[in-house]
N, C-alpha and C positions, 0 to 999 in steps of 0.2 A: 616054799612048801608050807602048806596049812597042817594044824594038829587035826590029826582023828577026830577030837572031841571037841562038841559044841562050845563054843565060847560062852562065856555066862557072867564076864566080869575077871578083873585082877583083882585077886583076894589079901590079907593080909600074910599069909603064909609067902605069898610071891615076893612081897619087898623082905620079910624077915629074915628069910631063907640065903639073900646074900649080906648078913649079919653074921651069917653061922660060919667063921673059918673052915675047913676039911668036911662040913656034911655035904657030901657027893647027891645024896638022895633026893636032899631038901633043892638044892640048888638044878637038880634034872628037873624036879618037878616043877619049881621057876622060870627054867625056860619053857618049858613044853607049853606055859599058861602063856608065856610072853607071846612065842609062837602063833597059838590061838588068839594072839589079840593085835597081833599084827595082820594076820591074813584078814581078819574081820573089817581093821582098820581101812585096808585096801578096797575091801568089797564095798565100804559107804563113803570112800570119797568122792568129792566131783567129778565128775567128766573128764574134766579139763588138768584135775591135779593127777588122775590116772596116769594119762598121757603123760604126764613130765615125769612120772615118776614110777614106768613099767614096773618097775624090778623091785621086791621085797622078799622078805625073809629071816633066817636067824643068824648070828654070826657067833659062832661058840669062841671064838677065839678072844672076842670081846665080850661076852656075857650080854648082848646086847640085840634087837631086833631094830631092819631099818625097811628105808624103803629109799631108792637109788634111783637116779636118770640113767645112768648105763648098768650095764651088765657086769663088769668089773667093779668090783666097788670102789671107787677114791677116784676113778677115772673124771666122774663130774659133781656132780651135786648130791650130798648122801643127807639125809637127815633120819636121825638114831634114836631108839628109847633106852633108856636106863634105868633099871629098877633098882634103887637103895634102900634100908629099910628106912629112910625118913621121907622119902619121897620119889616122886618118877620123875625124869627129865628127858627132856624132848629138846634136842640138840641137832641145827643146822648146820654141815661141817661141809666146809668148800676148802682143796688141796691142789687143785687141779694147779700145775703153774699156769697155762692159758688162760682158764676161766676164770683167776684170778686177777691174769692180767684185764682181761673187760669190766670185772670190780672196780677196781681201781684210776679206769680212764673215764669209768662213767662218774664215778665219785669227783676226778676231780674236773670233769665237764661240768656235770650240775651239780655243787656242792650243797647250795642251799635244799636242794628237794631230795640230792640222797640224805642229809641229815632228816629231812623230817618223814621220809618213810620208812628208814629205821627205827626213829625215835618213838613215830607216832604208835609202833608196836607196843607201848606200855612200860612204864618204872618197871613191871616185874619180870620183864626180858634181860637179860645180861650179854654183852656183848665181849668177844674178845680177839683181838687180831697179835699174831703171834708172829715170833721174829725165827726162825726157824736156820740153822748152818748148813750149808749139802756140803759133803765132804767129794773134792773132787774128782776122785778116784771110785770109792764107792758107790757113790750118787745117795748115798744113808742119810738121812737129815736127823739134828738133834736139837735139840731147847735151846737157845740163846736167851730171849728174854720176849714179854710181853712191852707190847707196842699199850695195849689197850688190855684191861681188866677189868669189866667193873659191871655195873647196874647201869642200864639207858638214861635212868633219870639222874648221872652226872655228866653223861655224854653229852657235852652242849657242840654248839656251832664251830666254835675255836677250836675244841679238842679233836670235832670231825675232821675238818680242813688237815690241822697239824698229823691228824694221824693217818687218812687215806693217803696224806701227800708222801711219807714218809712210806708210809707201805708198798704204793706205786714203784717208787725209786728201788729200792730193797726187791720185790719182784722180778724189776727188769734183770736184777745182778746175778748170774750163775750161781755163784756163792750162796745166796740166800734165799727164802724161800718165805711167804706170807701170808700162811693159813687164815683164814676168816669163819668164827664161828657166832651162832646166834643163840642162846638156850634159855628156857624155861622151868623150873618148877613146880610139878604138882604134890600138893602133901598126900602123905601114902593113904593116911587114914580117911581123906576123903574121897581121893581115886575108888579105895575099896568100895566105900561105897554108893557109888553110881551104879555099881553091875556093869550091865548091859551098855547102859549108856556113855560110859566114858569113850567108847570109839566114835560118839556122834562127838564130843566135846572136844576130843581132839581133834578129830577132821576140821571142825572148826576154825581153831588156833592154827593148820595147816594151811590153810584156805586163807588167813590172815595174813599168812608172810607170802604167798604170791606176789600181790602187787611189788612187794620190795624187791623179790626173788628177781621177778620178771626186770625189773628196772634194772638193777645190779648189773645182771649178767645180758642185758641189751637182745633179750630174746623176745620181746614187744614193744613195737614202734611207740615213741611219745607223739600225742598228738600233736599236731601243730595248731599255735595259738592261732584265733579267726582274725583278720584285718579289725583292726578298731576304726571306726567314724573317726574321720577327722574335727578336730574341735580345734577352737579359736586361734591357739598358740601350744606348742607342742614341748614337753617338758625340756629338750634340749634346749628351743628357741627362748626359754623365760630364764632372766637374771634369777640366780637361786641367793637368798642371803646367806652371808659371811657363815653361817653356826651348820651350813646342809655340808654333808661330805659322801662323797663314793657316789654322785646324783647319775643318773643316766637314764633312758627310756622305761630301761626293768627293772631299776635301783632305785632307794632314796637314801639317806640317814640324816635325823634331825635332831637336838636335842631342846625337849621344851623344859619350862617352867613351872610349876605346878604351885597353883592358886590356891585358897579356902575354898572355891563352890567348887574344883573339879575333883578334889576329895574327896566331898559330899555327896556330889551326885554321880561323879563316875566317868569323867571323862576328860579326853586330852585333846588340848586345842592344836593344831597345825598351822599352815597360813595361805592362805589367798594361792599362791603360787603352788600348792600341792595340787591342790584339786585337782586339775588336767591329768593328773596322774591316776585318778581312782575312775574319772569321768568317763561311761561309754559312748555318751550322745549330749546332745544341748537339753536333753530334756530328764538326764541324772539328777536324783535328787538323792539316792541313799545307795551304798554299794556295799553287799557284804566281804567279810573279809576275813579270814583265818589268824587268830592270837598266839604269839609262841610265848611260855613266858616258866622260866625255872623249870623245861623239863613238860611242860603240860601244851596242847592244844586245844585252846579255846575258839569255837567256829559259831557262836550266840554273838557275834560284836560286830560291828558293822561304822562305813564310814559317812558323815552324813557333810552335805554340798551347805553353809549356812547362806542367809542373805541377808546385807543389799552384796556384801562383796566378795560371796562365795569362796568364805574361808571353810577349811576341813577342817571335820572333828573325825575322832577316835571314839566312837560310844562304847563303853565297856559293860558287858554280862554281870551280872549279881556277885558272880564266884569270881570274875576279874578285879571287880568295881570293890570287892572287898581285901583282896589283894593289895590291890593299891592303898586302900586306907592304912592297913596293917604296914607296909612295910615302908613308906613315905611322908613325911609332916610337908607343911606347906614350905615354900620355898627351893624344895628340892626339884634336882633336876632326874629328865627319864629321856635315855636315849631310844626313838624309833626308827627300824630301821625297816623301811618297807622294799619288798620282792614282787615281781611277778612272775609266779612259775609255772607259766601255759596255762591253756586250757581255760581262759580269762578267771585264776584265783590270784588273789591277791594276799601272801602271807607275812603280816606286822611282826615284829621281833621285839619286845620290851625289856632291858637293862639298866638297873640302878647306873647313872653315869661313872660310877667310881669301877666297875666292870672292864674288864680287857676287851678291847676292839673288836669285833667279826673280820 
């Protein structure tokens, strides 16, 4: 249901209003606006989020306005606004036990590319997957504990693995139950003032977590990678040396060296025996590549074929290249660990060696 009145912006009286304990007045007039910002919401989204997402409206039970794949709310995917007075939050909450369960076999099918389409959502997303009791009689569930709390930009690779995998398990059990929520933060004070405009801004950020939505919940096919060119020797058939681990067609892990010039100018050397692995043809000479590195994607860096004996480098972006200076002297070691996750990308993982394994 949309309000009567033209929408015009969420004002400051809207977040204040649930500051005020028992003003009945202040807090009607908060929703009515939330209301009007949710129908609007709905009117400028894409096409395509339309569709996944019919159903909107107010929920007074929650103080809160959403917008729903089914008709029932909780049934499948809800994603919720909340006005507080220091800010609005915009909250993706998956409950469903099913569609939880496809969460979770997708995560740990492809673990490296669900980490990084959640992650690549931004440090200022928070993540949190919750350990929930059904009580067997009732079917009521209640708090047990968080599995996951926290800010994306401490969610690394290891904590993804350990905590989808544990979730997975917990899921499948009667007993328990494994909510998955995604949320965001806007300050109030600048919400107010957009006006108008804040239903295009968050459409936006809505339009952002599809791709991961869609992945999650296996409601659109991953492409399949294209046949690679055959080339000379094929990374299984090459002797990997002693220091490579986890090596296979889609895999690598190596740890290098680090010199005075790669320092300086920004790069990390590989060896002879990589290259096959970045190479699409005989006639590759540079391959770009996706950088993971504390939390950040970097996609400015790229991997370059040298000669006469077509050793690989790592050339790193300014903002990488500075990284590495900062956080590295010479002699130290950097473990990389290279992926291929379809669709011919290539995504590099960089860890001070003293770092816990992937």
């Amino acid at each position: 249901m949309q309000s009567s009145t033209q929408f015009s912006g969420l004002t400051m009286p809207v977040f204040t209003a649930f500051g005020w304990a028992g003003e009945e007045t202040a807090i009607k007039y908060a929703l009515s606006q939330l209301e009007g910002f949710i129908g609007e919401l709905h009117r400028v989204l894409p096409r395509n989020v339309q569709e996944k997402f019919p159903f909107f409206g107010l929920s007074q039970e929650n103080q809160s306005v959403y917008l729903s794949a089914s008709e029932k709310i909780g049934d499948d995917v809800l994603i919720s606004f909340f006005a507080r007075p220091m800010s609005l939050e915009l909250q993706l909450t998956i409950m469903n036990r099913a569609v939880l369960d496809k969460i979770y076999r997708q995560a740990e099918k492809e673990p490296a590319l669900c980490h990084r389409l959640i992650t690549e959502l931004g440090p200022e997303w928070s993540l949190r997957v919750q350990q929930m009791q059904v009580d067997e009689d009732s079917q009521e569930t209640s708090h047990y504990q968080d599995l996951f709390k926290d800010s994306l930009a401490v969610f690394d690779e290891s904590a993804s693995v350990a905590v989808m995998s544990k979730a997975a398990y917990l899921n499948s059990e009667a007993r328990w139950l494994a909510p998955f929520y995604l949320s965001r933060r806007f300050d109030s004070e600048r919400v107010a003032a957009m006006g108008q405009a804040v239903t295009q801004v968050l459409s936006e950020q809505i339009a952002r977590l599809m791709p991961t939505l869609d992945f999650l919940t296996g409601k659109v096919a991953r492409k399949k990678t294209k046949p690679r060119a055959r080339v000379k020797a094929s990374v299984e058939e090459i002797a990997m040396p002693d220091d490579l681990q986890a090596n296979s067609s889609e895999m690598f892990t190596y740890v290098a060296d680090l010199k005075p010039l790669h320092l300086r100018q920004g790069f990390i050397n590989l060896t002879p025996k990589h290259w096959p692995f970045f190479q699409i043809n005989s006639r590759t000479e540079t391959r770009p590549v996706t950088v993971y590195y504390e939390g950040i994607y970097d996609k400015e860096c790229s991997v370059w074929r040298l000669l006469p004996n077509d050793r690989a480098r790592l050339v790193l972006s300014p903002a990488l290249h500075e990284w590495l200076e900062e956080n590295f002297t010479v002699q130290d070691q950097i473990r990389v660990t290279a992926r291929k996750l379809g669709d011919d990308e290539i995504q590099i993982t960089l860890r001070p060696l003293g770092d816990v394994a992937e």
